[in-house]
Steps between C-alpha positions, in 0.01 A plus 500: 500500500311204664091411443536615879646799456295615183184444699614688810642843276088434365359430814735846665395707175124441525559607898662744370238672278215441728676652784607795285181572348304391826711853627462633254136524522496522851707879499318600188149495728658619766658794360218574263367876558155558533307654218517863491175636551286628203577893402160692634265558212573856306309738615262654228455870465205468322215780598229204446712259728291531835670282711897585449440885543562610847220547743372917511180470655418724174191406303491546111289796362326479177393841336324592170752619223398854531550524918790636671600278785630687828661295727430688827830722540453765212642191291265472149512311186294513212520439102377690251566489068381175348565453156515234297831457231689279290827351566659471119722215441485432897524147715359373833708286643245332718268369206794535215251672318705721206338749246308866533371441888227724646555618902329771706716699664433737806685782789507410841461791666624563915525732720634586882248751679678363825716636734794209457678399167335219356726184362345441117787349296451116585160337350387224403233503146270278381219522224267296396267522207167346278213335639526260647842696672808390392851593596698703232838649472593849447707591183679782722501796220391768702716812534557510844440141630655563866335541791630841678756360775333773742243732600599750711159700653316704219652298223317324223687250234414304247596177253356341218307137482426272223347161450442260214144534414346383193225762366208295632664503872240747656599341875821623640631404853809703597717433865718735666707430808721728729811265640814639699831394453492148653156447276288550783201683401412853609121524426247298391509356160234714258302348220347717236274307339224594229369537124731680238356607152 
């Protein structure tokens, strides 16, 4: 091959590649997708979590310990049977804490005096504990920790509570919401708040 032709086979190859890779470019922008938009944020189902639950036009109610709570259709809830025990050999798996852990433990007590059955099997629970308040988990070692899923009129039911407390938690804070089956709630959310020995 000639000096001529070995600089025209460079001269066509460097076309070559800028061409190619000038196209190459040029379809790669214009068939680029747009980013897919960002997933929406989870939604939290948090009792505390003000501004993801839906909008009730319900107002939270805070009672002493020792109240019952009626919720203006024949619909009640109280507590009743502090006492304070000991966990042997137990964990929390909020604070990893391991060992012999004290708790109080409680009933929540309700009951339909209405005329319609009453939904009672979806709640949300929270407790919180000490001074100043602090939010605690609950060990779960009640004998009956369910809520009933019903009330029809006339019935009562019952389940059992508990809360990490340590023995010089006098302060107890305890939440109970009513929610139907798409987590909407039914009443207002109750707070029994007060001073356990």
């Amino acid at each position: 091959m000639t000096r001529t032709g070995w600089i025209v086979t460079a001269i066509s190859t460097v076309v070559a590649l800028i061409i190619g890779f000038g196209a190459g470019w040029w379809v790669q922008g214009t068939s680029e997708e747009p980013d897919p938009p960002a997933p929406p944020a989870p939604r939290s189902t948090h009792p505390d979590d003000v501004e993801e639950r839906p909008e009730t036009g319900f107002d939270p109610v805070v009672v002493d310990l020792d109240q019952t709570h009626d919720f203006g259709d024949g619909f009640s809830i109280g507590l009743s049977g502090f006492e304070r025990r000991v966990e042997e050999g137990g964990v929390d798996p909020d604070t990893g804490e391991e060992g012999d852990l004290p708790y109080l433990s409680w009933t929540v007590e309700v009951t339909n005096e209405g005329s319609a059955t009453v939904p009672s099997g979806l709640v949300t629970r929270s407790c919180s504990v000490g001074d100043p308040l602090r939010e605690s988990g609950s060990p779960v070692l009640g004998d009956s920790v369910n809520p009933p899923e019903s009330l029809e009129p006339g019935q009562s039911g019952s389940w059992d509570e508990d809360c990490w407390a340590d023995e010089d938690d006098r302060q107890i804070q305890y939440t109970v919401e009513f929610h139907d089956q798409d987590f909407v709630p039914l009443y207002p959310p109750v707070t029994f708040a007060g001073s356990v020995g």
